[in-house]
C-alpha positions as CSV (number, residue, x, y, z in Angstrom):
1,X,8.0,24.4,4.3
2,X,8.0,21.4,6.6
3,X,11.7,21.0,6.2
4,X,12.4,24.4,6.9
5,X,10.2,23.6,10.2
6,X,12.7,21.3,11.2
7,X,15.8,23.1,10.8
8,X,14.5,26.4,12.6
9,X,12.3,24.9,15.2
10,X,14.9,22.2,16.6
11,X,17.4,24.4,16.6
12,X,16.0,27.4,18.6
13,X,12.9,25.1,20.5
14,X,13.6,21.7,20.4
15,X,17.1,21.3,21.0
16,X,17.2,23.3,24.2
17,X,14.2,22.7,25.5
18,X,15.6,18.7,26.0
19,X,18.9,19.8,27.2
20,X,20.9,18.9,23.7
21,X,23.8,20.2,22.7
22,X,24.5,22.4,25.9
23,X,28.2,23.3,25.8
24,X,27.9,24.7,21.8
25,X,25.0,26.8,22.3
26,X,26.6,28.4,25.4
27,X,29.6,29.0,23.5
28,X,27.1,31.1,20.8
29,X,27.3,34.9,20.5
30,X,24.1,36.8,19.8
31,X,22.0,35.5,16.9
32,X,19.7,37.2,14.4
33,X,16.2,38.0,15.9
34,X,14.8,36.9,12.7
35,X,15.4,33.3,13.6
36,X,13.4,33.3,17.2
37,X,10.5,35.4,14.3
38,X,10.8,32.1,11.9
39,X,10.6,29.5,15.0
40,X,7.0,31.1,15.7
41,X,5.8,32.1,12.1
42,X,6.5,28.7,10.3
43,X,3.9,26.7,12.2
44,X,2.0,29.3,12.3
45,X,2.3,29.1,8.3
46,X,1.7,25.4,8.2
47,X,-1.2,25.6,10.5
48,X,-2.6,28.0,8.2
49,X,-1.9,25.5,5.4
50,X,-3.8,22.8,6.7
51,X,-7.0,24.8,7.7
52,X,-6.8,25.7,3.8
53,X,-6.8,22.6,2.6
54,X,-9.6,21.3,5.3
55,X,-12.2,24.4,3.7
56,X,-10.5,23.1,-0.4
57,X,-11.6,19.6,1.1
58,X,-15.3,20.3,2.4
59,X,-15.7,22.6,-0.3
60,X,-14.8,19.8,-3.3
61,X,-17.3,17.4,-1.7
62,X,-20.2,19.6,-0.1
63,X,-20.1,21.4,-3.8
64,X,-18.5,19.2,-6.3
65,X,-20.3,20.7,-9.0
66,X,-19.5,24.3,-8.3
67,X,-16.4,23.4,-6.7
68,X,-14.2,25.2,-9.3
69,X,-16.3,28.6,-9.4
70,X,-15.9,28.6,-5.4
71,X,-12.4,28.2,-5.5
72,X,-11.3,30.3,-8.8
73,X,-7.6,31.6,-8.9
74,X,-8.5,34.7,-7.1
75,X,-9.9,32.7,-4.2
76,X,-7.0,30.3,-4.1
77,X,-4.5,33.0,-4.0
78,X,-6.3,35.2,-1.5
79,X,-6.3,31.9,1.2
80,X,-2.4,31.7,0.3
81,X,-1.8,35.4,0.8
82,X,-3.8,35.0,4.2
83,X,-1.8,32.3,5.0
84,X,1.7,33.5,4.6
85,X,1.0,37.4,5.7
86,X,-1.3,37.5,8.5
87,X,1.8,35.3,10.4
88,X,4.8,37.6,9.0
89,X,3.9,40.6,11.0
90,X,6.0,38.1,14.0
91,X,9.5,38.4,11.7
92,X,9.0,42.0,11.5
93,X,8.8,42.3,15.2
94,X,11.8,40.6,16.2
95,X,13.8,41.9,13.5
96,X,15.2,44.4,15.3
97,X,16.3,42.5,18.4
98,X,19.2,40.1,19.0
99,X,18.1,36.2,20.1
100,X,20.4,35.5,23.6
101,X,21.1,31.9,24.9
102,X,20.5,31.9,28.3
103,X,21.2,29.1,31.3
104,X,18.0,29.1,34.0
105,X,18.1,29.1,37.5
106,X,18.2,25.5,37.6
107,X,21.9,25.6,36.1
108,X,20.6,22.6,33.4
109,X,17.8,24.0,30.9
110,X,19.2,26.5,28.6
111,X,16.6,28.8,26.0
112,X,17.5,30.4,23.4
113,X,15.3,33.8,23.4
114,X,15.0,36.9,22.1
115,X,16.5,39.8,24.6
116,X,13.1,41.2,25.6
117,X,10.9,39.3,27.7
118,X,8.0,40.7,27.1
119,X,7.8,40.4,23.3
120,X,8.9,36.7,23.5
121,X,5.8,36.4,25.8
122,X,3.9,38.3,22.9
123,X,5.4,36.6,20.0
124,X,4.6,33.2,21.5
125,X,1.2,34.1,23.1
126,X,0.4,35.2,19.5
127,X,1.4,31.7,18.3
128,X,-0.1,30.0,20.5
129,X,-3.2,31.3,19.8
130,X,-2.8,31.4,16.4
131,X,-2.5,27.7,16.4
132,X,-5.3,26.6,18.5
133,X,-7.7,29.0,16.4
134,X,-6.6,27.2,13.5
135,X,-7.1,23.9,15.1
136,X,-10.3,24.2,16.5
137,X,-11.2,25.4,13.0
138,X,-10.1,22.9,11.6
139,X,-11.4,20.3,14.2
140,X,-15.1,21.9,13.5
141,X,-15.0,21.7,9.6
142,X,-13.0,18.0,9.7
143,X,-15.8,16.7,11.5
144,X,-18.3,18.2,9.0
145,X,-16.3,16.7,6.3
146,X,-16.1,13.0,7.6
147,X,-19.9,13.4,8.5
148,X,-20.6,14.2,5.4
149,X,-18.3,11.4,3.8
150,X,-19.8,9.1,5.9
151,X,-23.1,10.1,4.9
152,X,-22.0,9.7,1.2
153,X,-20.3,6.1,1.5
154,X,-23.7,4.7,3.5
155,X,-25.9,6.0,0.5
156,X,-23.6,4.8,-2.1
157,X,-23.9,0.8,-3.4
158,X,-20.4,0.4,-4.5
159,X,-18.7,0.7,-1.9
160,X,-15.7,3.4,-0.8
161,X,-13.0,3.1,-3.3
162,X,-9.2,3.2,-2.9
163,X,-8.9,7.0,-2.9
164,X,-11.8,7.7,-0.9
165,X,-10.6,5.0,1.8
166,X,-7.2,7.5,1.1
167,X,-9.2,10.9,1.7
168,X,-11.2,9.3,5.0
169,X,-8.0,8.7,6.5
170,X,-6.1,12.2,5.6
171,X,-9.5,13.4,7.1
172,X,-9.0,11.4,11.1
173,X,-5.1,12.1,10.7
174,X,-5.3,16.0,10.3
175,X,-8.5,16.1,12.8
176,X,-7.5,14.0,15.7
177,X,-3.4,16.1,15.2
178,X,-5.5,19.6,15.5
179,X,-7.5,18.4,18.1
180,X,-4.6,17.1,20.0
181,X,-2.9,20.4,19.3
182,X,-5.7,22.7,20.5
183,X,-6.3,20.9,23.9
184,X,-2.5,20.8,24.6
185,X,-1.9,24.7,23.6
186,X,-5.2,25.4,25.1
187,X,-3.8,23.5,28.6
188,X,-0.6,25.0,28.1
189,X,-2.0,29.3,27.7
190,X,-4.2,28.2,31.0
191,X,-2.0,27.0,33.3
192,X,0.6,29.6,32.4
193,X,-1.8,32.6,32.9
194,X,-3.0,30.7,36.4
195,X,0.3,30.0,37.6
196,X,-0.5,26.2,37.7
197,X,3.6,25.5,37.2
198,X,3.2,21.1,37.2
199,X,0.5,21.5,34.6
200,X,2.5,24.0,32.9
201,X,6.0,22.0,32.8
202,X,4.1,19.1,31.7
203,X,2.1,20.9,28.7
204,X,5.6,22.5,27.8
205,X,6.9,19.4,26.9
206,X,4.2,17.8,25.0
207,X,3.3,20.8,23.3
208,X,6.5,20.6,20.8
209,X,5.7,17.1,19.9
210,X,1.7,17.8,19.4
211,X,3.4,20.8,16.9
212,X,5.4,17.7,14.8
213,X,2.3,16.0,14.8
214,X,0.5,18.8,13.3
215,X,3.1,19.6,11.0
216,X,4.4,16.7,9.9
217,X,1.8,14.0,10.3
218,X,0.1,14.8,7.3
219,X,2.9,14.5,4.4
220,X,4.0,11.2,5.9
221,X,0.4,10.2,5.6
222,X,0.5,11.6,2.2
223,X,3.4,9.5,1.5
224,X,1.9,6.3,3.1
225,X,-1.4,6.2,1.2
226,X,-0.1,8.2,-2.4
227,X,2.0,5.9,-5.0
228,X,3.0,8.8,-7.0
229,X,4.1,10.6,-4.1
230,X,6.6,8.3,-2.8
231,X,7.8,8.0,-6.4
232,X,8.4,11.5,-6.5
233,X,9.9,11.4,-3.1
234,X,12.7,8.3,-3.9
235,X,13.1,10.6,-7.5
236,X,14.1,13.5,-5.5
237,X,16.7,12.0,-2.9
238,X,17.8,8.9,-4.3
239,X,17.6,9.7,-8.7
240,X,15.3,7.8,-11.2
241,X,16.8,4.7,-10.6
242,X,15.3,3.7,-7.7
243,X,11.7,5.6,-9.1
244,X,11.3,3.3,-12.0
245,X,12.8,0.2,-9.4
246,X,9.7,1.1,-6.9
247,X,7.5,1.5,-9.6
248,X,8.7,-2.2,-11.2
249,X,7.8,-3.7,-8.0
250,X,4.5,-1.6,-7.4
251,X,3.1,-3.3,-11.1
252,X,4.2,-6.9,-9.8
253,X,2.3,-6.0,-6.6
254,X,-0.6,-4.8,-8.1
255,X,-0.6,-8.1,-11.0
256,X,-0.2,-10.2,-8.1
257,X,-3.2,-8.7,-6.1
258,X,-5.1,-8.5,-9.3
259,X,-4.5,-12.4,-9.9
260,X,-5.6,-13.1,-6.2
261,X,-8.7,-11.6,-6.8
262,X,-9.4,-13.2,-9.9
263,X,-8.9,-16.7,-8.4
264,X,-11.2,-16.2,-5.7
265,X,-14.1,-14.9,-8.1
């Protein structure tokens, strides 16, 4: 999903919007209106995503023992089916209408839109939105879910282990990136509805990069604190040569650290 984010998203948002590439996409005919529906629905998707896995996450530790009766197949799939259809009514929509590449008035910034104003106004609006509902959501239940592993680590005697040091941090990263999100896309809705065009230009630009942080922050967290993910990850691109190499080197590490900490006991 996140890859697909890329490819669609810099190539209709991204791109444009930072003047790349100028000469090809003037030179492009009318495209499909079902890319400009994509550009919008994928984060929408993502940001969907992530509030599910914020309730799965307050949900596994506010009701560990009941966890699994909460979140049965039929409750798993409903969040998925939420998370993928509420969004898809946006392809449907522009569908039907071509996606034009247009030069503004300033003869330097070029968009690539679909041929009807006032659904790209509606389309993104519902985007917009979209994403700072899910934000703040997940902003609200975050915090409730670092209180309460806060809580947990202060009552407990052994200390936090490695994965819970791993879950506090997923925890900040996705919080502080929806936070982030929401003020920017909140800024952003405001200043364009009061004609504030400074603010405006300015939340334009940072609202792209506070949508990479939303969607991409988390699986290079994910990689960054998970061993078996970034196996999987050098399996995928680069064969099981270099897994079983990284994994060679991740036992010396871990002998090594294991030595250390015998020594100084």
């Amino acid at each position: 999903m996140e890859l697909c984010f890329i490819i669609v998203e810099y190539f209709i948002v991204r791109f444009p919007l930072f003047n790349l590439f100028t000469k090809e996409y003037l030179a492009f005919k009318p495209l499909p209106g079902i890319l400009y529906g994509f550009s919008v629905y994928l984060p929408c998707v993502i940001g969907s995503g992530q509030l599910n896995l914020t309730i799965n996450r307050l949900l596994m530790i506010k009701f560990p023992f009941i966890y699994k009766y909460i979140m049965s197949i039929w409750g798993i799939l409903a969040l998925i089916f939420i998370q993928f259809a509420v969004p898809f009514v946006q392809i449907v929509r522009t569908s039907t209408v071509p996606v034009i590449v247009r030069m503004l008035e300033d003869n330097v910034t070029i968009t690539v839109e679909l041929d009807d104003f006032d659904l790209v106004y509606n389309v993104v609006g519902f985007g917009v939105v979209y994403l700072i509902i899910t934000s703040i959501s997940c902003c609200i239940i975050g915090s409730y879910t670092l209180f309460l592993l806060w809580t947990m680590n202060k009552q407990s005697t052994e200390g936090t282990s490695k994965s819970e040091r791993s879950l506090l941090a997923l925890v900040v990263l996705q919080t502080l990136t929806q936070l982030f999100l929401a003020i920017v896309g909140t800024t952003q809705f405001i200043s364009g509805y009061a004609g504030n065009e400074v603010v405006y230009a300015i939340s334009l630009h940072m609202y792209p990069f506070a949508e990479d942080l939303l969607c991409l922050s988390c699986p290079i967290m994910l990689c960054c604190v998970s061993g078996l993910v970034r196996k999987k990850l050098l399996c995928f691109y680069f064969g099981s040569r270099m897994e079983q190499k990284f994994s060679s080197i991740s036992k010396v590490s871990t002998i090594k650290v294991s030595v250390a900490r015998h020594v100084k006991t």
